[in-house]
C-alpha positions in Angstrom: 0.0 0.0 0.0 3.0 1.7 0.8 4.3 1.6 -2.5 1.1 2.2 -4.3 1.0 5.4 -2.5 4.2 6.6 -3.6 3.9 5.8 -6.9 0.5 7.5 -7.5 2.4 10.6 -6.0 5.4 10.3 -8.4 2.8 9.8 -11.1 1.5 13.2 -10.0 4.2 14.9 -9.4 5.4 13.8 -13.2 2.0 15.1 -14.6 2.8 18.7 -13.3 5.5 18.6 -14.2 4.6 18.2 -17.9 2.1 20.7 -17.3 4.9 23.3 -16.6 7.1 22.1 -19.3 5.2 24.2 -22.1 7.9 22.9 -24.9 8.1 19.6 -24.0 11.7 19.4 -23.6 12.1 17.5 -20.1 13.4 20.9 -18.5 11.1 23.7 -16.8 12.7 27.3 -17.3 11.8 30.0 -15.0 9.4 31.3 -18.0 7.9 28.1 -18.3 7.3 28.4 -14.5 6.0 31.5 -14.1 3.4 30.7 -16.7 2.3 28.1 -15.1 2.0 29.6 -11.8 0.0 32.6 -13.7 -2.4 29.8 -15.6 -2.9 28.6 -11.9 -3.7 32.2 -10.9 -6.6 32.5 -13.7 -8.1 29.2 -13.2 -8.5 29.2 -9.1 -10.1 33.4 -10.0 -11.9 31.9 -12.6 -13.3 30.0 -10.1 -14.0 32.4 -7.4 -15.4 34.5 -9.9 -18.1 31.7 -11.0 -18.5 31.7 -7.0 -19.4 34.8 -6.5 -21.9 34.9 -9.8 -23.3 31.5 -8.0 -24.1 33.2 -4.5 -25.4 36.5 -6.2 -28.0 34.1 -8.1 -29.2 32.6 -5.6 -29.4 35.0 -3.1 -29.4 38.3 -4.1 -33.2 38.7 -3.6 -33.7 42.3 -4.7 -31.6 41.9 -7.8 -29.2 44.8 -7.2 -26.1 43.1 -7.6 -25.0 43.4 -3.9 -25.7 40.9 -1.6 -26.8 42.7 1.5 -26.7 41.6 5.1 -30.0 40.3 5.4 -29.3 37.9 2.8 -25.9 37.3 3.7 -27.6 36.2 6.6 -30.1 33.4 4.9 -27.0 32.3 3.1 -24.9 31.8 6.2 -28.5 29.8 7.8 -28.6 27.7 4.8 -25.2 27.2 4.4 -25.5 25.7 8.4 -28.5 23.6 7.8 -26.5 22.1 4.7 -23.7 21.3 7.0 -25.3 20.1 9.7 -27.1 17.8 7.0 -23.8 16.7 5.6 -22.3 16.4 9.7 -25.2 13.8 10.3 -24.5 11.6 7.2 -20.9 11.4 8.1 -21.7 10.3 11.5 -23.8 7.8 10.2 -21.4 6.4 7.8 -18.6 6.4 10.5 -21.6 4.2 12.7 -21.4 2.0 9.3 -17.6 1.9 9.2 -17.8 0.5 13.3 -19.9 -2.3 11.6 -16.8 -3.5 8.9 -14.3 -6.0 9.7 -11.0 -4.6 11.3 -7.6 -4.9 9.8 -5.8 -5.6 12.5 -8.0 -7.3 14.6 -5.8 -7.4 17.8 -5.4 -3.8 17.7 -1.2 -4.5 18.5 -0.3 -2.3 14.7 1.0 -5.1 13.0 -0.8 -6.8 10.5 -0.2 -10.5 10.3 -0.7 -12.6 7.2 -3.5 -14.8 9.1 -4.7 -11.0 9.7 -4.7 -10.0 5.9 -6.1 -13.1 4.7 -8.8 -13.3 6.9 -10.0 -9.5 6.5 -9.8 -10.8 2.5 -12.4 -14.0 3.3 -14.4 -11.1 5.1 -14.7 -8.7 2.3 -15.5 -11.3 -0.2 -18.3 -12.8 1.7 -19.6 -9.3 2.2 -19.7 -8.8 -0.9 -21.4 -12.2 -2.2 -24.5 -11.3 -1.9 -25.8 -14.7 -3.2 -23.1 -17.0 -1.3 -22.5 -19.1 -4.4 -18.9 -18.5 -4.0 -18.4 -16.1 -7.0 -19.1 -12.1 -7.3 -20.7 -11.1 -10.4 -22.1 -8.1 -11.5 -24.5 -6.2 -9.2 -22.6 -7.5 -6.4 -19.9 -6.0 -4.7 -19.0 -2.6 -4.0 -22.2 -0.3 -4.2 -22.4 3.2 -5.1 -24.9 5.3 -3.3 -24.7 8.3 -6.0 -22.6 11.8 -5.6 -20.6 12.8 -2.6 -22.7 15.4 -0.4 -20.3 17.7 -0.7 -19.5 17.4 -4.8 -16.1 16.0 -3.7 -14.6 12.6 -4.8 -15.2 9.2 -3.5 
């Protein structure tokens, strides 16, 4: 896992890279650089920007451009309802997490082969829905839609 973990990294770190190597030449000059750092810039206002448009929209009430403090103030209540919302499905997924087999069942942080293998037989029979020994599709892993928070999985 260790290893997996590193090389995803490198595998990032080697995609930026070529993402500030606008000649494709293996070398990043300080040009090259600061254009990236600038592309960087306009992308993360862009953002902001399409923000800002997104909270005017919905709740500038009155249409003036402005949002004022009133409905600054509906915004900040829904923005609290939204994450308490989001605060109670997380709780109840960490309830579900409780309910999955442990890794290292005897809690000593080592992880023994008997240990792996068995948290394998675990999984799989989780995940057998029908018991006939096999997983095929519709079993398995399920997907319950979108994270709440438009985030990844």
């Amino acid at each position: 896992m260790k290893a997996l973990g590193e090389a995803k990294r490198a595998e990032r770190a080697r995609e930026h890279f070529s993402k500030m190597d606008l000649n494709g030449d293996g070398a990043v000059t300080e040009d090259e650089m600061m254009a990236a750092r600038e592309a960087m810039k306009d992308r993360h206002s862009d953002r902001k920007d399409g923000w800002r448009e997104k909270m005017l929209e919905r709740f500038d009430t009155n249409a003036d451009g402005e949002l004022s403090d009133a409905e600054r103030a509906v915004a900040h209540e829904q923005a609290k309802a939204k994450r308490g919302e989001w605060q109670k499905k997380w709780k109840a997924r960490k309830g579900d997490k409780a309910k999955r087999p442990r890794l290292d069942t005897d809690r000593d942080g080592i992880v023994t082969r008997a240990e792996y293998d068995a948290m394998g037989e675990a999984l799989f029979a989780r995940m057998d829905a029908n018991g006939d020994g096999m997983l095929t599709k519709g079993e398995g892993r399920r997907h319950k839609g979108p994270h709440p928070e438009g985030g990844r999985r």
